[in-house]
C-alpha positions as CSV (number, residue, x, y, z in Angstrom):
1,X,27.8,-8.6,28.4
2,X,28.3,-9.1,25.0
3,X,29.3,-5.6,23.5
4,X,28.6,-2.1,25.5
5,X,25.3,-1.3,25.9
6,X,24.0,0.4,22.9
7,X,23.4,4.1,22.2
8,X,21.2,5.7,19.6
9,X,22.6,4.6,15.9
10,X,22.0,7.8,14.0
11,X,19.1,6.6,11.9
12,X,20.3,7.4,8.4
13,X,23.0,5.0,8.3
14,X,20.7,1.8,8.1
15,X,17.9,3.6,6.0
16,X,20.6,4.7,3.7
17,X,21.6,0.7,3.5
18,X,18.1,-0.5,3.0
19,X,17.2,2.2,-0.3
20,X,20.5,1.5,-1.5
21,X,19.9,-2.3,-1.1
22,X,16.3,-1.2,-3.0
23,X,17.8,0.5,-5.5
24,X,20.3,-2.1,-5.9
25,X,17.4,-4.6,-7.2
26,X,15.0,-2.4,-9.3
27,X,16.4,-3.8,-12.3
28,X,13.8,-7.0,-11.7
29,X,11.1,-5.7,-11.1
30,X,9.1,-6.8,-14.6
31,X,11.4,-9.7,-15.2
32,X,8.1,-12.1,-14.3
33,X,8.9,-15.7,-14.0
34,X,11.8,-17.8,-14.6
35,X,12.3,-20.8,-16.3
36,X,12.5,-22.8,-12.5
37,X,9.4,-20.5,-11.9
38,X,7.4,-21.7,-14.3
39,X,8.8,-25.5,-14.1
40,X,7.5,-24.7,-10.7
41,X,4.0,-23.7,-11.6
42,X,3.6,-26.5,-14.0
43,X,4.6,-29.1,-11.2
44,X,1.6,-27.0,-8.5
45,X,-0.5,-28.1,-11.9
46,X,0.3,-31.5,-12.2
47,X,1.6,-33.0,-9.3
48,X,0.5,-36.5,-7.9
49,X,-0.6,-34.4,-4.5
50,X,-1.8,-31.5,-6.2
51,X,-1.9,-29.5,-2.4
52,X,0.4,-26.7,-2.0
53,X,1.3,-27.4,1.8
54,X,1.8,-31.5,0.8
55,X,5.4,-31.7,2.3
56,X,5.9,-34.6,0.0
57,X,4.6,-33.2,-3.6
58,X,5.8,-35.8,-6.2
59,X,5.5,-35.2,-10.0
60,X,6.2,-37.9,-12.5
61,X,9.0,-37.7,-14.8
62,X,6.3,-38.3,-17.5
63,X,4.7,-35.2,-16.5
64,X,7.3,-33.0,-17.2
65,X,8.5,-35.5,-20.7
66,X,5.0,-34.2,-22.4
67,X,6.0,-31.2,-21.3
68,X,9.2,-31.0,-23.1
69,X,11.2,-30.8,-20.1
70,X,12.2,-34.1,-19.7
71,X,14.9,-36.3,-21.9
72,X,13.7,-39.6,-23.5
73,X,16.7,-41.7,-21.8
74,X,15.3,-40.4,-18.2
75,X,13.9,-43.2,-16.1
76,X,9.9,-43.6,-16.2
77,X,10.2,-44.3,-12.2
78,X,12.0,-40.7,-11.5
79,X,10.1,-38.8,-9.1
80,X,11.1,-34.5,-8.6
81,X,9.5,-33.7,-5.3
82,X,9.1,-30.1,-3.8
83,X,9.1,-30.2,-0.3
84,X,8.6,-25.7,0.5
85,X,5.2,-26.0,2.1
86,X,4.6,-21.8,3.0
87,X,6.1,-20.9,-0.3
88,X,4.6,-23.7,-2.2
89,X,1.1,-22.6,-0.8
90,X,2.4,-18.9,-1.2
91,X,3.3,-19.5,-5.2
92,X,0.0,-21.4,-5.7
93,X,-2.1,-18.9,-4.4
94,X,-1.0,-16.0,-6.3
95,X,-0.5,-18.3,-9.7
96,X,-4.0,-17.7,-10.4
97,X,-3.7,-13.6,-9.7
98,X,-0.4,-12.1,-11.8
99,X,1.1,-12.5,-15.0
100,X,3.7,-14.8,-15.3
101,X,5.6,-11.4,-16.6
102,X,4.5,-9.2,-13.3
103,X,6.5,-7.0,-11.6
104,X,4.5,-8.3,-8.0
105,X,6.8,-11.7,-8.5
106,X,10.4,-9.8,-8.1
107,X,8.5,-7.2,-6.0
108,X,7.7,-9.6,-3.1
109,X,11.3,-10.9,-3.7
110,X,12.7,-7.1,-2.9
111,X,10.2,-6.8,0.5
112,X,10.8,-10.4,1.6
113,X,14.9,-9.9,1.3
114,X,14.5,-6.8,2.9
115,X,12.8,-8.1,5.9
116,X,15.8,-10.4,6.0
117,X,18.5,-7.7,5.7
118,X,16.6,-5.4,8.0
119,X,16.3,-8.4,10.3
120,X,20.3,-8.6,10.4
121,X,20.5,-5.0,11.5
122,X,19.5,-5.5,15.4
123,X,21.9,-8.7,15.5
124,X,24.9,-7.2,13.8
125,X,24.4,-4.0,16.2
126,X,24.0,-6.0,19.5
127,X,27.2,-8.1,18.2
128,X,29.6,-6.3,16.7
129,X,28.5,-2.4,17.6
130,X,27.8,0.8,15.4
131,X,30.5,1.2,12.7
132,X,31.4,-2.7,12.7
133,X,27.2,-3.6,12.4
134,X,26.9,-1.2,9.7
135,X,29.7,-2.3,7.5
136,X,28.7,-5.4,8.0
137,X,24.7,-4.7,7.1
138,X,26.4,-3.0,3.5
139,X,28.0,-5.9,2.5
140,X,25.4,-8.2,3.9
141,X,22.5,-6.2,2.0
142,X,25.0,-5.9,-1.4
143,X,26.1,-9.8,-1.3
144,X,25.4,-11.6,-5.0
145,X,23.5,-14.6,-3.1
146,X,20.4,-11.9,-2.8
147,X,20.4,-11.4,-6.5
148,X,18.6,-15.2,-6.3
149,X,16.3,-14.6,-3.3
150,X,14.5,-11.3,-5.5
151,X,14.8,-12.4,-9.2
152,X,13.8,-16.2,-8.5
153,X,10.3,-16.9,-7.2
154,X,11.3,-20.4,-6.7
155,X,13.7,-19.1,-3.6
156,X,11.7,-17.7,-1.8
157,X,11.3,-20.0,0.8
158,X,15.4,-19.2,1.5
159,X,13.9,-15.4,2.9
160,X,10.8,-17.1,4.6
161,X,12.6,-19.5,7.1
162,X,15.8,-16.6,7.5
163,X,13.5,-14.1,9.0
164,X,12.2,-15.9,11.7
165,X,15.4,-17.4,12.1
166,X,17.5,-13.8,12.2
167,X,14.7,-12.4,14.7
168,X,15.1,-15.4,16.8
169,X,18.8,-15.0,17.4
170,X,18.3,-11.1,17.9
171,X,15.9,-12.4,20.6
172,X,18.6,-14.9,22.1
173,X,20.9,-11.9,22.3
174,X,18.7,-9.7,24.0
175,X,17.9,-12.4,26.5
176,X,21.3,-13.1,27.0
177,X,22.6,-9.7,27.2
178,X,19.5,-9.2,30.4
179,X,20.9,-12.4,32.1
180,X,24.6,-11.2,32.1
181,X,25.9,-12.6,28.9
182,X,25.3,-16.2,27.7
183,X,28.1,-17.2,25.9
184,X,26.9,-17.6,21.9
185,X,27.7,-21.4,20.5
């Protein structure tokens, strides 16, 4: 087996984590869009394959010159593609409904980083038990790389492809642990 079989965590310990993780992140809600954000948009406006789940979604370098984005010395053949299909068609469909300065942009940022540090919870328990897992879900949940998964719309396709991800190796674990203990790597 991999650890001990588990016993009831006392519940608060990981709730307490989560609102604290909450909390933590409160300060963007109403920050709206950033300047990748709405580089972003413009490019879903513009783009030679104007279709939000177009893996290859090329905009010209002249696009984003008229813009005032680009430099004069930049090539005319540079090509920026955006290759996020679920949070390209994810950004493009809620353009059109909030504010570029809405709180609902930093908002789904807080939920969708929660799902992925409530999705750590079960694997950091089943690996390295109780006390160890919730250390470990404290400084997971507090770690500065999260600041950019909740104030930056434009990284939100980090937490999309993590959750699954996380929930698929809790899923390993739990198979392995019924087969007798699969060795992880």
């Amino acid at each position: 087996m991999l650890t001990p079989p588990l016993r009831p965590a006392a519940s608060f310990g990981p709730a307490a984590v989560l609102l604290a993780f909450v909390i933590w992140h409160l300060p963007a809600l109403g920050v709206g869009l950033t300047a990748d954000d709405l580089w972003w948009a413009l490019s879903l406006q513009g783009g030679e394959h104007a279709a939000p789940f177009e893996l290859n979604y090329t905009v010209a370098e002249d696009f984003w010159r008229d813009r005032g984005v680009g430099f004069w010395w930049t090539s005319p053949d540079l090509r920026w593609t955006l290759a996020r299909p679920l949070a390209g068609a994810l950004f493009a469909a809620l353009i059109p409904v909030f504010d570029p300065r809405a709180w609902a942009w930093q908002g789904l940022g807080i939920v969708g980083t929660l799902g992925l540090v409530t999705a750590s919870w079960p694997l950091f328990r089943r690996l390295l038990g109780d006390k160890t897992a919730l250390l470990a879900l404290a400084l997971f949940a507090v770690h500065p790389a999260h600041v950019q998964l909740v104030w930056f719309v434009s990284t939100h396709h980090a937490w999309m492809g993590a959750i699954p991800a996380l929930l698929g190796l809790v899923a390993w674990t739990l198979l392995a642990s019924a087969l007798g203990g699969l060795i992880l790597g």
